[in-house]
Backbone as CSV, one residue per row, in Angstrom:
resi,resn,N_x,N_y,N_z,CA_x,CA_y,CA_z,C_x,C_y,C_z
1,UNK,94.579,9.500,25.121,93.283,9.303,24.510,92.522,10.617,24.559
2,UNK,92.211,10.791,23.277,91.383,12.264,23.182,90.113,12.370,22.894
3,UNK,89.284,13.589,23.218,88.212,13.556,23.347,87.338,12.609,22.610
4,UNK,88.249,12.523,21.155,87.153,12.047,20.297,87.141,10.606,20.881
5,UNK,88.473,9.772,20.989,88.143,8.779,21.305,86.850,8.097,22.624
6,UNK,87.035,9.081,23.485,86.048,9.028,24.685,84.702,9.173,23.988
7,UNK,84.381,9.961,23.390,83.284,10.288,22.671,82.820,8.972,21.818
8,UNK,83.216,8.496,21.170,83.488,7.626,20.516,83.518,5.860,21.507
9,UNK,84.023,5.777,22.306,83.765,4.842,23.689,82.652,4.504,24.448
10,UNK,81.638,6.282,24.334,80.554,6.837,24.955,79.520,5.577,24.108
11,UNK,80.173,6.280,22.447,78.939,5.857,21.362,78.819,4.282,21.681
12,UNK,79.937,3.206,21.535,79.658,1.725,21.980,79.119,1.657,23.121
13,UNK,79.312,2.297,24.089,78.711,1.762,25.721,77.438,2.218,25.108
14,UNK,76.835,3.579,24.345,75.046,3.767,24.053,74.572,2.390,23.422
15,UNK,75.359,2.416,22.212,75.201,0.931,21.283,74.640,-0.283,22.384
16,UNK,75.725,-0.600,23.070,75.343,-1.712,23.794,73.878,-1.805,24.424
17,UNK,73.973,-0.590,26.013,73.124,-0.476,26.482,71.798,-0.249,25.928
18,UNK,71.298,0.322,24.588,70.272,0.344,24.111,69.613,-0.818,23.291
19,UNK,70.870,-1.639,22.803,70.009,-2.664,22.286,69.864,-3.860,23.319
20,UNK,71.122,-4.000,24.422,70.177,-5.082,25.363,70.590,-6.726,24.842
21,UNK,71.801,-6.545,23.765,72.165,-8.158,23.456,73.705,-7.310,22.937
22,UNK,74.143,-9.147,22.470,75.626,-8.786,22.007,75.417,-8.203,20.630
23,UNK,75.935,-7.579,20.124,76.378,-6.510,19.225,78.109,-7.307,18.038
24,UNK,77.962,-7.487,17.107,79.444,-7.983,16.549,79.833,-6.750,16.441
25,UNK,81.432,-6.555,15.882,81.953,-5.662,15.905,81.591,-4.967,14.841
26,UNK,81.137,-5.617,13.390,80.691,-4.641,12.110,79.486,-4.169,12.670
27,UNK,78.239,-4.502,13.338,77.141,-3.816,14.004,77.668,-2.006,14.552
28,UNK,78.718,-2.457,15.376,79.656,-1.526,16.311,80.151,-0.480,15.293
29,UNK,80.601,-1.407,14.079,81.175,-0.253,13.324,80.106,0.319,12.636
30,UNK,79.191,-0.016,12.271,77.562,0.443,11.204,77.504,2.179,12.246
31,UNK,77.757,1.572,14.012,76.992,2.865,14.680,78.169,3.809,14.540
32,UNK,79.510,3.362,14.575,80.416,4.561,14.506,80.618,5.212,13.311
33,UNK,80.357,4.530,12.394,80.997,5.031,11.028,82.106,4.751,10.635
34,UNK,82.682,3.650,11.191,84.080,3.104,11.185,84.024,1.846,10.701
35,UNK,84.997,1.909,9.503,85.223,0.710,9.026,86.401,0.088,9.440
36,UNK,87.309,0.434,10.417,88.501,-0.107,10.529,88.117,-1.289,12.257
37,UNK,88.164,-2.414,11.146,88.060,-3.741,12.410,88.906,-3.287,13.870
38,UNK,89.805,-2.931,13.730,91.005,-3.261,14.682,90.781,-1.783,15.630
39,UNK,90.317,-0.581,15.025,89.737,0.707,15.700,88.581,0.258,16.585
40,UNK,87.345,-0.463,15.827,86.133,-0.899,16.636,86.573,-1.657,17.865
41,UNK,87.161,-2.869,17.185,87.812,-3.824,18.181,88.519,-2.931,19.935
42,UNK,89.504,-2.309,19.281,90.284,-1.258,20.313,89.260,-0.800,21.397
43,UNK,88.560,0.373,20.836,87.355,0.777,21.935,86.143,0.144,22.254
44,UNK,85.893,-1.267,21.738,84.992,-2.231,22.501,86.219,-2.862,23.935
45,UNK,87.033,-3.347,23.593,87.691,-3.606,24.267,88.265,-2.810,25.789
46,UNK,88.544,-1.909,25.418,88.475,-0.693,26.264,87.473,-0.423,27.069
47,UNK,86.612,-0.754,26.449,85.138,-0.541,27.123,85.285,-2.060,28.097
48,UNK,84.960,-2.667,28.150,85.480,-4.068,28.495,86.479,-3.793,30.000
49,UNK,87.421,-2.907,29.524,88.475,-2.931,30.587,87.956,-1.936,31.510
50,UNK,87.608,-1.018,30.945,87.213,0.382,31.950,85.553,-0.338,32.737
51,UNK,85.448,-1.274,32.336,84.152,-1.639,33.094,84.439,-2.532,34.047
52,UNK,85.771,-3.079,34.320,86.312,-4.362,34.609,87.520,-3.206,36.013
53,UNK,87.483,-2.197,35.572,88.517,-1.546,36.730,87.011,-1.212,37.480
54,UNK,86.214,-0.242,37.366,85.237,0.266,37.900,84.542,-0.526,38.731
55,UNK,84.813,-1.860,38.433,83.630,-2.509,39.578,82.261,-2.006,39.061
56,UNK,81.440,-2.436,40.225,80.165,-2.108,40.509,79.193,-3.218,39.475
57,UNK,78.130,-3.090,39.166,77.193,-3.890,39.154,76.815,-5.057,37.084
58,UNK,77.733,-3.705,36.583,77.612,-3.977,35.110,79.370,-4.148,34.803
59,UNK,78.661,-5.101,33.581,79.931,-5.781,33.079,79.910,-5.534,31.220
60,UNK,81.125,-5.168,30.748,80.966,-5.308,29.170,82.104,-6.854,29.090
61,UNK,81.725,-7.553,28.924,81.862,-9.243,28.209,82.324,-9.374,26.680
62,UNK,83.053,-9.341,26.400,83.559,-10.364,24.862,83.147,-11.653,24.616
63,UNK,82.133,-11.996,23.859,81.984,-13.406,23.417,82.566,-13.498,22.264
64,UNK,82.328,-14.794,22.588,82.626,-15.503,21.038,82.637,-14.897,19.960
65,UNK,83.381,-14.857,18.923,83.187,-14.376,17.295,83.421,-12.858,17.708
66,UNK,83.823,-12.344,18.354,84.426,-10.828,18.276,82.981,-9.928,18.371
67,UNK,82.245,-10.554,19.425,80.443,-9.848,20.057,81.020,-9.773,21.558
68,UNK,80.205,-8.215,21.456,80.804,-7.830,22.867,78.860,-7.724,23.634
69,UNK,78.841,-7.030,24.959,77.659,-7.108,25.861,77.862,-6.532,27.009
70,UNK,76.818,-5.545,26.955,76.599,-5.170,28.589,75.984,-5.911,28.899
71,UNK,76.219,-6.542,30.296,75.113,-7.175,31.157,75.463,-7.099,32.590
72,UNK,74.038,-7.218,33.567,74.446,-7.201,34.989,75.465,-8.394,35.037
73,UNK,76.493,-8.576,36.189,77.007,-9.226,37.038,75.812,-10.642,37.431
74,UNK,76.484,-11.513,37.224,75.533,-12.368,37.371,75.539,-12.950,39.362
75,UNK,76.457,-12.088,39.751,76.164,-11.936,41.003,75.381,-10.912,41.613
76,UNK,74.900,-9.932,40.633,74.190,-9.601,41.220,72.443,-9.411,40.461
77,UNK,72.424,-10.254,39.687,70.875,-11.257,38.958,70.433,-11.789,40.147
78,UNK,71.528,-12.224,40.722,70.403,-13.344,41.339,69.794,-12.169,42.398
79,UNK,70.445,-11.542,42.990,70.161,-10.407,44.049,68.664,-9.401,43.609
80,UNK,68.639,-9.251,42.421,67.366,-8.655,42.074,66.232,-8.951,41.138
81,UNK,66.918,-10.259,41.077,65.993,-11.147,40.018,64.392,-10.726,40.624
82,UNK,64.429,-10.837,42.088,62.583,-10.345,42.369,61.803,-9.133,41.781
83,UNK,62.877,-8.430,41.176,62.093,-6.613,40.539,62.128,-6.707,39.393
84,UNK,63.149,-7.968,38.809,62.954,-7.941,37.338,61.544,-8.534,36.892
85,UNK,61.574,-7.898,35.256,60.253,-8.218,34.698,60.156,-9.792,34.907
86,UNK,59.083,-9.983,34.549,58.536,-11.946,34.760,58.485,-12.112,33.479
87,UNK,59.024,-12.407,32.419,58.680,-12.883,31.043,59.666,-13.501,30.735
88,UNK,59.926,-15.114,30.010,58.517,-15.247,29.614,57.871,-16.263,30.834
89,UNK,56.589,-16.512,31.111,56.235,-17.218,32.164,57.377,-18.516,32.227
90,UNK,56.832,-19.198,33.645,57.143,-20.155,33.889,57.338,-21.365,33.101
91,UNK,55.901,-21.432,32.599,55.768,-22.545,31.737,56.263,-22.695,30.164
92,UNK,56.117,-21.059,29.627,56.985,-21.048,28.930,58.849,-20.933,28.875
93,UNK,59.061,-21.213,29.895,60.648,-21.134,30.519,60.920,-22.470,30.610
94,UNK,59.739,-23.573,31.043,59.996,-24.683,30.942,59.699,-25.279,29.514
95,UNK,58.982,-24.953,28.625,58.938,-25.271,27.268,60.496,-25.238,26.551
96,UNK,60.870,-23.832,26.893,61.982,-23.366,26.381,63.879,-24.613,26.878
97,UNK,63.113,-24.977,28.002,64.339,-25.436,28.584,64.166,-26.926,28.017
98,UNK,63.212,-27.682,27.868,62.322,-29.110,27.338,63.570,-28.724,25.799
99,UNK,63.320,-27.705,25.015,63.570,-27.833,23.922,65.192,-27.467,24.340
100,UNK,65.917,-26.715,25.083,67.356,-26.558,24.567,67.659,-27.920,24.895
101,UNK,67.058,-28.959,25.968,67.693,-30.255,26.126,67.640,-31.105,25.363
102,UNK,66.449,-31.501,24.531,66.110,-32.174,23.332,66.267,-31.961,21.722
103,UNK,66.700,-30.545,22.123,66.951,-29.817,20.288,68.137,-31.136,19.768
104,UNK,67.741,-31.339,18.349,66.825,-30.649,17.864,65.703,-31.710,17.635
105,UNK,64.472,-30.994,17.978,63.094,-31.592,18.979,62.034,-31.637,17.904
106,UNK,61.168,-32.023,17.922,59.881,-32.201,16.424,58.879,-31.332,17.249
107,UNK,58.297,-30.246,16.874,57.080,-29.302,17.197,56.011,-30.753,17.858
108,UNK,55.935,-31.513,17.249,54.824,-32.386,17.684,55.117,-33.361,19.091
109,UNK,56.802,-33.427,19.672,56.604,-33.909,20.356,57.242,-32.830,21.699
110,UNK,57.177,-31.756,21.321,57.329,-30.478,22.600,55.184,-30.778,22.305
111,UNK,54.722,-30.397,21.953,53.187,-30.552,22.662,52.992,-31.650,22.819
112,UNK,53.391,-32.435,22.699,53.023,-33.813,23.312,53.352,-33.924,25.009
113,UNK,54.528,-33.354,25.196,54.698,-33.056,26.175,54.893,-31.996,27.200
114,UNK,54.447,-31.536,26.695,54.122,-29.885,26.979,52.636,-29.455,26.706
115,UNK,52.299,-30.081,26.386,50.056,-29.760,26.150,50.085,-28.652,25.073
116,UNK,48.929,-28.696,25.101,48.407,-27.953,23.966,48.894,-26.828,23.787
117,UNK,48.923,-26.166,25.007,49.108,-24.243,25.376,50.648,-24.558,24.983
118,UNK,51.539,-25.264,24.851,52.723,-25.135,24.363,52.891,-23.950,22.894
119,UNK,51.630,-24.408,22.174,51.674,-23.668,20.999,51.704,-21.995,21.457
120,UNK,51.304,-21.516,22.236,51.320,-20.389,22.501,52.949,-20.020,23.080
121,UNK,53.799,-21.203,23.828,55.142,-20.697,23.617,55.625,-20.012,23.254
122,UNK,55.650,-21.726,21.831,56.764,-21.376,20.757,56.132,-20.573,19.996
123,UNK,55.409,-19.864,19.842,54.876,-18.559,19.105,55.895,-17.446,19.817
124,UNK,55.549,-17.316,20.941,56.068,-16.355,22.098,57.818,-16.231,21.747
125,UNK,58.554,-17.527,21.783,59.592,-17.700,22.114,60.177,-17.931,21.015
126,UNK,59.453,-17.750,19.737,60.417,-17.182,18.341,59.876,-16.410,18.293
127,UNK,59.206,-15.698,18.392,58.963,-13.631,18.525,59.889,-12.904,19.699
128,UNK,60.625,-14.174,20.331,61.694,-13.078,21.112,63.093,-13.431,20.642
129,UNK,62.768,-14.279,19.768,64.072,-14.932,18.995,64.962,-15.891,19.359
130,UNK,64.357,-16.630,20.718,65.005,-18.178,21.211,65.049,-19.361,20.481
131,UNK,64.051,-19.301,19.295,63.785,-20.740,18.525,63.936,-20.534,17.734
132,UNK,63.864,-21.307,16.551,63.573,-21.338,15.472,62.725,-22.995,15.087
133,UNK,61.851,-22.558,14.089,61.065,-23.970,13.483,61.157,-23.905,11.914
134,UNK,61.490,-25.061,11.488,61.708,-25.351,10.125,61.289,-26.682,9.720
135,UNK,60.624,-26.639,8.608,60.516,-28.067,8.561,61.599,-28.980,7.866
136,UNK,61.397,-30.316,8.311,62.383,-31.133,7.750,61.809,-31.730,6.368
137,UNK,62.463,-32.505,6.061,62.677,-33.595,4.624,61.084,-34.029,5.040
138,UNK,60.682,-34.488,5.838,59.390,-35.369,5.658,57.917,-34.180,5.989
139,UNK,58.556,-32.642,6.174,57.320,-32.206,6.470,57.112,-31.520,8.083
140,UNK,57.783,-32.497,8.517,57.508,-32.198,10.487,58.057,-30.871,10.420
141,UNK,57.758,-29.994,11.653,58.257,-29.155,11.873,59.551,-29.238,12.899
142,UNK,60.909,-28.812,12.990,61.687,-29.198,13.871,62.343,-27.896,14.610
143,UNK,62.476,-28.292,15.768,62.388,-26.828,16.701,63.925,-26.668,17.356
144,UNK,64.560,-26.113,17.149,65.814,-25.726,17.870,66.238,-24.227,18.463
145,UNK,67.425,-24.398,19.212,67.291,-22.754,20.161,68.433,-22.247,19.448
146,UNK,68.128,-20.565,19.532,68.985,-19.762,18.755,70.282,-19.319,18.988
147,UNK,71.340,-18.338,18.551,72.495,-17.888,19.148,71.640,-16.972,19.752
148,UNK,70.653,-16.134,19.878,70.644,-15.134,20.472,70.025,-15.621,22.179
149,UNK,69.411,-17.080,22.125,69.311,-17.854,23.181,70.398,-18.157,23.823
150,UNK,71.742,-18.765,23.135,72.855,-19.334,23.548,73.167,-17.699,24.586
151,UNK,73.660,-16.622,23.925,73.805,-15.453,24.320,73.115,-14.647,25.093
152,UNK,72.052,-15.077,25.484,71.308,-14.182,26.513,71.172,-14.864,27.672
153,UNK,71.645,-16.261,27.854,71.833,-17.377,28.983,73.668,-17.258,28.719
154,UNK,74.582,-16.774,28.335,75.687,-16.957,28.472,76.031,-18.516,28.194
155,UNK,75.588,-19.190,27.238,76.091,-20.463,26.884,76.747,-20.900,26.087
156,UNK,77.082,-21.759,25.720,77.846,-22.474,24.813,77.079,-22.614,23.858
157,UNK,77.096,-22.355,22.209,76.325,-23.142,20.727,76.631,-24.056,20.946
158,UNK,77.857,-24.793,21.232,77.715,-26.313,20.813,77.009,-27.432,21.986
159,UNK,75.397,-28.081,21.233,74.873,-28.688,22.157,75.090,-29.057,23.090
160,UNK,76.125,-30.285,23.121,76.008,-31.232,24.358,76.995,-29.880,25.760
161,UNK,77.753,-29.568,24.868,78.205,-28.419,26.211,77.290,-27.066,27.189
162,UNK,76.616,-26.692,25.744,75.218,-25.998,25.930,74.188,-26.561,27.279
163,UNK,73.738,-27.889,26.649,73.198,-28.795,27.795,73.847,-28.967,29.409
164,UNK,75.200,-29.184,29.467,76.135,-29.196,30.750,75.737,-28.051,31.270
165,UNK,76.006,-27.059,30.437,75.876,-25.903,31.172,74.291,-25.268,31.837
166,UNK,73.664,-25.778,31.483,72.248,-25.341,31.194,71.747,-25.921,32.611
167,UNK,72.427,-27.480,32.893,71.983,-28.000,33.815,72.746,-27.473,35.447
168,UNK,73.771,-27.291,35.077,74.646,-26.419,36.501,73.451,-24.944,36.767
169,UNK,72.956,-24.775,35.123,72.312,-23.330,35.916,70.638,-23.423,36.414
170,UNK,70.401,-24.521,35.762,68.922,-24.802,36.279,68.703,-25.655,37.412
171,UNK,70.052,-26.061,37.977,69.760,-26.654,39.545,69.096,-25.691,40.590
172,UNK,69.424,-24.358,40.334,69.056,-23.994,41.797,67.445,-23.354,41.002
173,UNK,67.063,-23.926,40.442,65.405,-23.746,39.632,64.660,-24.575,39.668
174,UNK,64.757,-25.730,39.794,64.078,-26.969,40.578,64.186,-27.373,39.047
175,UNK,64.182,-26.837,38.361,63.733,-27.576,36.719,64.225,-28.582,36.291
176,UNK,65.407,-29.144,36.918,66.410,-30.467,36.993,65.277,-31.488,37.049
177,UNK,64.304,-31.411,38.349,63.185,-32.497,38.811,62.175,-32.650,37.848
178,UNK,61.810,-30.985,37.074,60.950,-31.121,35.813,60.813,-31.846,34.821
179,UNK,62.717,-31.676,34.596,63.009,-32.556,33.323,63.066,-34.178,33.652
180,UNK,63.561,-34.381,34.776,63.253,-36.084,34.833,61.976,-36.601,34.660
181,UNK,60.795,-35.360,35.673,59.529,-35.890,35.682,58.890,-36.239,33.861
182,UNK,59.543,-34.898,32.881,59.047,-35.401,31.705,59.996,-36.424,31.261
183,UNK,60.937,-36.866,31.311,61.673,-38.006,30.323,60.610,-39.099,30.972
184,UNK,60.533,-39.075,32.513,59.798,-40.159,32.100,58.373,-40.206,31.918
185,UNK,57.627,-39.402,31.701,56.691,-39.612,31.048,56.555,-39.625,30.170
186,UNK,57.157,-39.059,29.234,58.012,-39.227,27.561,57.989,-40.707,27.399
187,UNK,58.810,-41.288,28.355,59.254,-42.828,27.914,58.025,-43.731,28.312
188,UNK,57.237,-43.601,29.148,55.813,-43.958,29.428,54.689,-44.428,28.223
């Protein structure tokens, strides 16, 4: 492997690390100038492996659909989760979690159960690109969570697995007790 290729290895690990989400491989190729799938593919992959011998704290990940990702070790999130930034609040974390369990959810009944200030959320939390709202056939607005949500929680798109998973990771968050406390006041 020659310089260029290293050079070129350098450019995906910048790619990654600067944008901070998964990246598909034509993204990958837009930054190299490379149109050959199976070239991009090669040195994402690579990247992947050389991050996977090295140890230490960061990981490059392959998801789904041929999207690759730097991200910390999720062993070691939990270790510094106290220095990371706080956004988005609490309450909007619990808005957010109300809706990946109920998607796909009617805008009117996330504030119903979520109060008023909910609206300030889901403002929040499709300006970071977790939701989306559309209206349906009758008008309502209907609220569901994004791939770039599925992907920045490491989850599954397809709901009900999405949900499984969601709940193994929000046990040690107390938010398990949240969500019962609203179903049943929901059903109330």
């Amino acid at each position: 492997m020659g310089a260029d290729f290293d050079e070129r290895l350098a450019l995906v690990e910048a790619a990654l690390y600067a944008t901070g989400r998964p990246l598909s491989w034509r993204e990958l190729a837009s930054v190299l100038g490379e149109s050959s799938k199976d070239e991009v593919l090669k040195l994402a992959r690579t990247l992947v492996k050389e991050y996977r011998r090295r140890g230490g704290a960061l990981e490059v990940v392959e998801l789904q659909g041929e999207r690759f990702v730097l991200q910390l070790k999720s062993s070691y999130a939990l270790r510094v989760r106290p220095l990371m930034p706080k956004f988005p609040s609490k309450a909007a974390l619990r808005t957010l979690a109300y809706i990946a369990f109920k998607q796909p959810v009617l805008q009117s009944r996330v504030i119903k159960v979520r109060g008023s200030h909910a609206y300030k959320h889901l403002k929040m939390l499709e300006a970071l690109g977790f939701i989306t709202r559309e209206k349906n056939q009758r008008g309502k607005i209907v609220i569901r969570t994004t791939e770039l949500f599925s992907e920045y929680l490491n989850l599954s798109k397809e709901p009900r697995r999405m949900k499984r998973q969601l709940r193994e990771k929000l046990k040690a968050e107390n938010i398990q007790t949240y969500l019962q406390k609203e179903k049943q006041e929901g059903e109330g």
